[in-house]
Biopython code that builds the backbone (N, CA, C, O; Angstrom):
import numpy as np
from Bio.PDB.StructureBuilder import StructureBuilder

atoms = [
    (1, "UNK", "N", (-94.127, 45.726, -179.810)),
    (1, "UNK", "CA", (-92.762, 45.313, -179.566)),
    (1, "UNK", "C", (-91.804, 46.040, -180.515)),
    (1, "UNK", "O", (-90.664, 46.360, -180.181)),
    (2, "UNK", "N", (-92.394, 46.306, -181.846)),
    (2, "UNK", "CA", (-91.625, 46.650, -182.723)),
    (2, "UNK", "C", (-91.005, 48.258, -182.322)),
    (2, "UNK", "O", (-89.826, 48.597, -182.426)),
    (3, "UNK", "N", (-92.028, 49.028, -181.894)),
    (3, "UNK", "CA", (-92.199, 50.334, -181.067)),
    (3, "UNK", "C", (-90.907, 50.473, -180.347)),
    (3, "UNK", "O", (-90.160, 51.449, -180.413)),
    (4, "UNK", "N", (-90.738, 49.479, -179.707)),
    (4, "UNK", "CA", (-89.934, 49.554, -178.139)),
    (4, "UNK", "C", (-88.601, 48.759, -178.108)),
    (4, "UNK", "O", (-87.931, 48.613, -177.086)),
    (5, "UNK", "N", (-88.306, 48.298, -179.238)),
    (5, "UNK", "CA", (-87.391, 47.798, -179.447)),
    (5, "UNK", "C", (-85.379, 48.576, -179.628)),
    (5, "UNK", "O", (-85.072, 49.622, -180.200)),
    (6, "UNK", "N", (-84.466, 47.627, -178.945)),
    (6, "UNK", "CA", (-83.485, 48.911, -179.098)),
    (6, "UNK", "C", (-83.099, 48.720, -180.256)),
    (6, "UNK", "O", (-83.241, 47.678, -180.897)),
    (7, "UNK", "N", (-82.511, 49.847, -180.657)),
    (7, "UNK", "CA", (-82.084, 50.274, -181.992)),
    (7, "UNK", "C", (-80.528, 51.018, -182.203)),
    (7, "UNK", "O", (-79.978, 51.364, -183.248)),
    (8, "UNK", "N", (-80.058, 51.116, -180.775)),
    (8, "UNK", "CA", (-78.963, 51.763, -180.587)),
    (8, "UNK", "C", (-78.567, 51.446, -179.181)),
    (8, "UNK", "O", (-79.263, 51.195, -178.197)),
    (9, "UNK", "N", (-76.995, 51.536, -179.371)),
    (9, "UNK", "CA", (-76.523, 50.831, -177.756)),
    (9, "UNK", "C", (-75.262, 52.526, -177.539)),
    (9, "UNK", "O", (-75.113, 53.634, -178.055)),
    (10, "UNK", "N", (-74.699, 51.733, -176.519)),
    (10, "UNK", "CA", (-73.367, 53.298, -176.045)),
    (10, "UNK", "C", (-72.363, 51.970, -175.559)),
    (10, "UNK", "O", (-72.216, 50.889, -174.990)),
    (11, "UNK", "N", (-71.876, 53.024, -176.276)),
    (11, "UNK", "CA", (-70.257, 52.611, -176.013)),
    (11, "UNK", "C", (-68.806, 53.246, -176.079)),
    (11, "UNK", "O", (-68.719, 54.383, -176.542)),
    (12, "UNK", "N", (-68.007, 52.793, -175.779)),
    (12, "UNK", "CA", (-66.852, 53.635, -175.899)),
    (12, "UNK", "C", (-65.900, 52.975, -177.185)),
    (12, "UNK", "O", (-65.605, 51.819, -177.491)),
    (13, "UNK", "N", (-65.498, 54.664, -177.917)),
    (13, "UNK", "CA", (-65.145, 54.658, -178.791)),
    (13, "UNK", "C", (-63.405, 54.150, -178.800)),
    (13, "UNK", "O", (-62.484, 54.772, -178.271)),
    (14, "UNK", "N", (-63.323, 53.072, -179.431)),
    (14, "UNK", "CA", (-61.626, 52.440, -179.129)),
    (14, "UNK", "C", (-60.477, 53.290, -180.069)),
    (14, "UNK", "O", (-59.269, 53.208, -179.845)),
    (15, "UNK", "N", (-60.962, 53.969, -180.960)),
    (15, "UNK", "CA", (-60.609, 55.146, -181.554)),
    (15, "UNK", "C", (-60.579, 56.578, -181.189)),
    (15, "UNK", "O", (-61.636, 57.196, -181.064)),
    (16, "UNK", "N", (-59.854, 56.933, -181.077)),
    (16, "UNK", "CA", (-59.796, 58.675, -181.081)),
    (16, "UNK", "C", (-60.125, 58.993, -179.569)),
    (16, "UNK", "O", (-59.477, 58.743, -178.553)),
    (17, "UNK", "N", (-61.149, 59.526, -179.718)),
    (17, "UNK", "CA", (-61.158, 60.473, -178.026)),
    (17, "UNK", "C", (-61.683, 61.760, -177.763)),
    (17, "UNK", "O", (-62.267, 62.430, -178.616)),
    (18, "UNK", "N", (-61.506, 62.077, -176.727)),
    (18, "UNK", "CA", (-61.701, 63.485, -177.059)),
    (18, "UNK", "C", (-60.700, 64.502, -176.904)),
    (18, "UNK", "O", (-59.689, 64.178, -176.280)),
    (19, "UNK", "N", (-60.795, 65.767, -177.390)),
    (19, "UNK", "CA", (-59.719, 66.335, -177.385)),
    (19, "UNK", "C", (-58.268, 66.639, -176.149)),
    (19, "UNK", "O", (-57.078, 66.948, -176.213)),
    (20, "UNK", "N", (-59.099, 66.377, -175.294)),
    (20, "UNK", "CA", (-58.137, 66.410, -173.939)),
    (20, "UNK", "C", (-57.232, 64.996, -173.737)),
    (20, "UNK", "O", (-56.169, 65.048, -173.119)),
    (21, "UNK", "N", (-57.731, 63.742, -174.300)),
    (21, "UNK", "CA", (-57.206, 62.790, -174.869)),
    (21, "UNK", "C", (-58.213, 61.715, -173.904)),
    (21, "UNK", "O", (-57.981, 60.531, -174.147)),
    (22, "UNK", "N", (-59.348, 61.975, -172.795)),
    (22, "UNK", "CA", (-59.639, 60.599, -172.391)),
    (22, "UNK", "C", (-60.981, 60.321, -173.278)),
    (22, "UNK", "O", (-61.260, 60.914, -174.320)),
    (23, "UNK", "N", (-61.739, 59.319, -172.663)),
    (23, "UNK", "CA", (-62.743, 58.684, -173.628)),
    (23, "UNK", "C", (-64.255, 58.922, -172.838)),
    (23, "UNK", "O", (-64.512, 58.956, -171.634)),
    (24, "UNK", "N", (-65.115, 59.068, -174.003)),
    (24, "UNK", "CA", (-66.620, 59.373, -173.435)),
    (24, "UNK", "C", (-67.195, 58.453, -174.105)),
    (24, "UNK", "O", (-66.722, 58.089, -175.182)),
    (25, "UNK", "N", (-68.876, 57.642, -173.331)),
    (25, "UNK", "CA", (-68.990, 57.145, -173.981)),
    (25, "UNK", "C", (-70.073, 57.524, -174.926)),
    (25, "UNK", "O", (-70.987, 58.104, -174.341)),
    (26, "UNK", "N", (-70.331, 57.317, -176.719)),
    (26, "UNK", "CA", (-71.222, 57.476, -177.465)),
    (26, "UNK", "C", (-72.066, 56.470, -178.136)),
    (26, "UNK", "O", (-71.800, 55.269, -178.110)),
    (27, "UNK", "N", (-73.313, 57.090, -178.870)),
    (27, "UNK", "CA", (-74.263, 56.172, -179.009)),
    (27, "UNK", "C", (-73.791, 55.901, -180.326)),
    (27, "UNK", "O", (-73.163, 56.646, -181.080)),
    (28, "UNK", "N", (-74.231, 54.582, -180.520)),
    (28, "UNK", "CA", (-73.904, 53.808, -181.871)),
    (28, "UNK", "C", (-75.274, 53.017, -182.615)),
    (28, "UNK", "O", (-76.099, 52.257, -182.108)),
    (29, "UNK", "N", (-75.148, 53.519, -184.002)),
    (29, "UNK", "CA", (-76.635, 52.078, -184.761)),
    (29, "UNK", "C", (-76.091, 50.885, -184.359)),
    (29, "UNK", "O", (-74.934, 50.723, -183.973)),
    (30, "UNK", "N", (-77.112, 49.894, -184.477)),
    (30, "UNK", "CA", (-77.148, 48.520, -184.182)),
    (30, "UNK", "C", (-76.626, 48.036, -185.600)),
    (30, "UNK", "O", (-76.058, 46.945, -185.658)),
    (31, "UNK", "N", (-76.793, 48.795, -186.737)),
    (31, "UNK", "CA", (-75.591, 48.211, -188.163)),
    (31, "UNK", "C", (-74.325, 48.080, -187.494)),
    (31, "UNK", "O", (-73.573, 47.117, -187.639)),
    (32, "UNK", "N", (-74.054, 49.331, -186.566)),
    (32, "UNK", "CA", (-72.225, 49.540, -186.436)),
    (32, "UNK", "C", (-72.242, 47.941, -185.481)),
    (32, "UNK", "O", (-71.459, 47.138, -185.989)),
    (33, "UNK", "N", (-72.721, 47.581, -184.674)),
    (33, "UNK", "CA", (-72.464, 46.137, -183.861)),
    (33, "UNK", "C", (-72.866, 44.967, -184.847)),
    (33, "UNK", "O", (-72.192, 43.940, -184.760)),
    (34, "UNK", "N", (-73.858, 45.007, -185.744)),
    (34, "UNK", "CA", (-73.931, 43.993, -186.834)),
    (34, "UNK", "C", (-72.491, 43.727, -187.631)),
    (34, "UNK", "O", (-72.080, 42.588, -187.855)),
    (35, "UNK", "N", (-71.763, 44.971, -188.040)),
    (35, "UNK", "CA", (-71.256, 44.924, -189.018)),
    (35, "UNK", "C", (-70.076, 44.331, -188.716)),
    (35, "UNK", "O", (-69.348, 43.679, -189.465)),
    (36, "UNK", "N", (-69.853, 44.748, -186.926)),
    (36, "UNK", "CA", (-68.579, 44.377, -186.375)),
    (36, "UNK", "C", (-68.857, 42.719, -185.996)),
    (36, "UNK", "O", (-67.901, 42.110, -185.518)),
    (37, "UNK", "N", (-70.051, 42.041, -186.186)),
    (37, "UNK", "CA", (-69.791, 40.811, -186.070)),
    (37, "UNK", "C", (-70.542, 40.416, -184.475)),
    (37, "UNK", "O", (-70.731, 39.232, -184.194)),
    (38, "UNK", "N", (-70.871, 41.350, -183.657)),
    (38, "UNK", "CA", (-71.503, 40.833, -182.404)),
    (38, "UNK", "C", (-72.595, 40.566, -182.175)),
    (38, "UNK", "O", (-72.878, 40.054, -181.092)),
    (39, "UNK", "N", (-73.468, 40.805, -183.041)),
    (39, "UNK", "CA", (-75.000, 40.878, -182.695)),
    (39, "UNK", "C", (-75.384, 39.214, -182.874)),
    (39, "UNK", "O", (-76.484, 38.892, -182.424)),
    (40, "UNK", "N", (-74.767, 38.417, -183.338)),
    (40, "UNK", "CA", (-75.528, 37.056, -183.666)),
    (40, "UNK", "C", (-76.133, 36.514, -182.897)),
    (40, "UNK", "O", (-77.200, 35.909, -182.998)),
    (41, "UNK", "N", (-75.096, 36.804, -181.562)),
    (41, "UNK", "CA", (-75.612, 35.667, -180.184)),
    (41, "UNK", "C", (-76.515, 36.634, -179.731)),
    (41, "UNK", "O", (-76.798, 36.242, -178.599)),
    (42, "UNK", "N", (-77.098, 37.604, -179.933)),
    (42, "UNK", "CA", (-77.999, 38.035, -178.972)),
    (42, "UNK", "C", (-78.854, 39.345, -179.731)),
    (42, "UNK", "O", (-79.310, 40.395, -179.278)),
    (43, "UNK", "N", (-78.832, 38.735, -181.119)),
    (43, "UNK", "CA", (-79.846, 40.003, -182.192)),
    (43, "UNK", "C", (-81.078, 38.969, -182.036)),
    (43, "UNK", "O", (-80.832, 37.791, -181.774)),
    (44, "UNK", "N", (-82.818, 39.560, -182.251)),
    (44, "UNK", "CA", (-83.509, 38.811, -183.247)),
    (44, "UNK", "C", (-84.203, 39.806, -184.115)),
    (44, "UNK", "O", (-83.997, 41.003, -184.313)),
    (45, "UNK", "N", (-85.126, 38.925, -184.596)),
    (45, "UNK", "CA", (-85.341, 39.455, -186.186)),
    (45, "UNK", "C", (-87.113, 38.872, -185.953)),
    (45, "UNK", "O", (-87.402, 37.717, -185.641)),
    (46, "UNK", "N", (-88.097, 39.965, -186.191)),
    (46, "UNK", "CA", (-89.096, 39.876, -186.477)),
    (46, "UNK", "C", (-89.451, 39.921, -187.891)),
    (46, "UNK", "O", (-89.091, 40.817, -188.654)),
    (47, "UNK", "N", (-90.655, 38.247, -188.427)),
    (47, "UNK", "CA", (-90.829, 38.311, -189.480)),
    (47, "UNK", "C", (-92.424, 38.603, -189.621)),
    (47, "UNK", "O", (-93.203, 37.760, -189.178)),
    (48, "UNK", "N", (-92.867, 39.664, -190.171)),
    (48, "UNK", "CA", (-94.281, 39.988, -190.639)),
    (48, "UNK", "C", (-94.526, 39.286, -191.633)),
    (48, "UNK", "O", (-95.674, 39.616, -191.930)),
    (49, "UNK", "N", (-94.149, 38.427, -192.439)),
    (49, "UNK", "CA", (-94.847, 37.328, -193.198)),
    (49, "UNK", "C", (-95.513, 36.261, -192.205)),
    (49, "UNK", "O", (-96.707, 35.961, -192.192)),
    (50, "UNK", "N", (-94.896, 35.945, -191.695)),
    (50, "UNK", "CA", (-95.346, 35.090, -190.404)),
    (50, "UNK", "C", (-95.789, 35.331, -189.077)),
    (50, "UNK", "O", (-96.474, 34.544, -188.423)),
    (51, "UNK", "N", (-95.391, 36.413, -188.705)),
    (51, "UNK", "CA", (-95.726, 37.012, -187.528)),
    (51, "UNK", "C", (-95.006, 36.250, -186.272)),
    (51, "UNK", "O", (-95.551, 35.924, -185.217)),
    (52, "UNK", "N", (-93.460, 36.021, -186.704)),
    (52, "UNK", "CA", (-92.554, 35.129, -186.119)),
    (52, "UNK", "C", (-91.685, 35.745, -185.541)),
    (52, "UNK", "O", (-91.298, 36.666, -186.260)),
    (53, "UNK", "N", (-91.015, 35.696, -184.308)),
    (53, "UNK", "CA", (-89.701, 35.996, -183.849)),
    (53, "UNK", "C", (-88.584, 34.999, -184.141)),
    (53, "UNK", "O", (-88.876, 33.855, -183.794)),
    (54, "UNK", "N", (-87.234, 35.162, -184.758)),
    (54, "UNK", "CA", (-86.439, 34.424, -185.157)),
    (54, "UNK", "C", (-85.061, 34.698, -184.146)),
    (54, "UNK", "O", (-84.580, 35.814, -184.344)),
    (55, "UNK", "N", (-84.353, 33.893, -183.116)),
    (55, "UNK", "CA", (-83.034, 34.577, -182.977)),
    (55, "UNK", "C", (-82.090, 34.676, -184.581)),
    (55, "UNK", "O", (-82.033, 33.994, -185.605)),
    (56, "UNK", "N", (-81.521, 35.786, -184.130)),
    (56, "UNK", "CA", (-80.131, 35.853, -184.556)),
    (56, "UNK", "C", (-80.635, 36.914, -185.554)),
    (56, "UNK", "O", (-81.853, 37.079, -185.621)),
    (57, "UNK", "N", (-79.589, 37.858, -186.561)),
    (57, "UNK", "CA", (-79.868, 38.719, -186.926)),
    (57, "UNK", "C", (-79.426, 38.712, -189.229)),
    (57, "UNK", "O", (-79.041, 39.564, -190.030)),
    (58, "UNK", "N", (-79.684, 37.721, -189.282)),
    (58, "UNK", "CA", (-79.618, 36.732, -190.635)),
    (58, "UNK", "C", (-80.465, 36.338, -191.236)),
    (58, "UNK", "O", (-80.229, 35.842, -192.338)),
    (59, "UNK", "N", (-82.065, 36.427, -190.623)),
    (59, "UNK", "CA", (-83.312, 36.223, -191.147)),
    (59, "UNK", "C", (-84.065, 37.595, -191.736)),
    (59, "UNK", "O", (-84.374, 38.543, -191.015)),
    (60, "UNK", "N", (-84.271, 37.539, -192.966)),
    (60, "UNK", "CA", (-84.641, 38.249, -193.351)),
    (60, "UNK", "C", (-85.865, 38.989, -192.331)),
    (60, "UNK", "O", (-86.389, 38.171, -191.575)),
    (61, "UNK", "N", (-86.439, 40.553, -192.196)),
    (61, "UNK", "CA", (-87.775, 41.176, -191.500)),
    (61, "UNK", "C", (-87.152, 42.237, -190.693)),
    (61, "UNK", "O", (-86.345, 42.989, -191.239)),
    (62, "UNK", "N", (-87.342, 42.326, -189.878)),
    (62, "UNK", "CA", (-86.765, 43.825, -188.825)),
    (62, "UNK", "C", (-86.707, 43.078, -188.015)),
    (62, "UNK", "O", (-87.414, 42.150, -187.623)),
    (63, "UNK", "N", (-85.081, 43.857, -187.524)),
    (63, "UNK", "CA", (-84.382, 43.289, -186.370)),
    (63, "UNK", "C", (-84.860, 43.829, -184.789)),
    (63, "UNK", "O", (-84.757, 45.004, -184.439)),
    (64, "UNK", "N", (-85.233, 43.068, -184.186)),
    (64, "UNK", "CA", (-85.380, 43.248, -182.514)),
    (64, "UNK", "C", (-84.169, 43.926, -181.689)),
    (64, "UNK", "O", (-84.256, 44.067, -180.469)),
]
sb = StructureBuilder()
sb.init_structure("model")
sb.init_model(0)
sb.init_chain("A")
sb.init_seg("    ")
for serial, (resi, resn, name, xyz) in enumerate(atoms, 1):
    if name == "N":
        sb.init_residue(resn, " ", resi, " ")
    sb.init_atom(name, np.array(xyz, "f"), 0.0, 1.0, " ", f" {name:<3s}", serial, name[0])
structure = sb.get_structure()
């Protein structure tokens, strides 16, 4: 699971552009959606101490 897990999403950038001025969309880390606050409702978090799946992305282990 850990293998196959996403690690990166696409999206469009609400900043800048491209030079002709419209928008493409690019790939982003799953920090940049953590950091912005979205991942809670729908991150989880694998714990190898336990061999546990946890929702949400606040539990310490590697995130799903």
């Amino acid at each position: 699971m850990l293998e196959t897990t996403q690690r990166e999403f696409w999206a469009l950038p609400l900043h800048g552009g491209t030079a002709d001025g419209g928008m493409r969309e690019q790939a982003f880390d799953l920090r940049k959606a953590e950091s912005d606050g979205v991942l809670a409702a729908v991150a989880s978090t694998y714990s190898p101490e336990n061999d546990a799946v946890y929702d949400g992305s606040r539990v310490p282990g590697h995130g799903l």
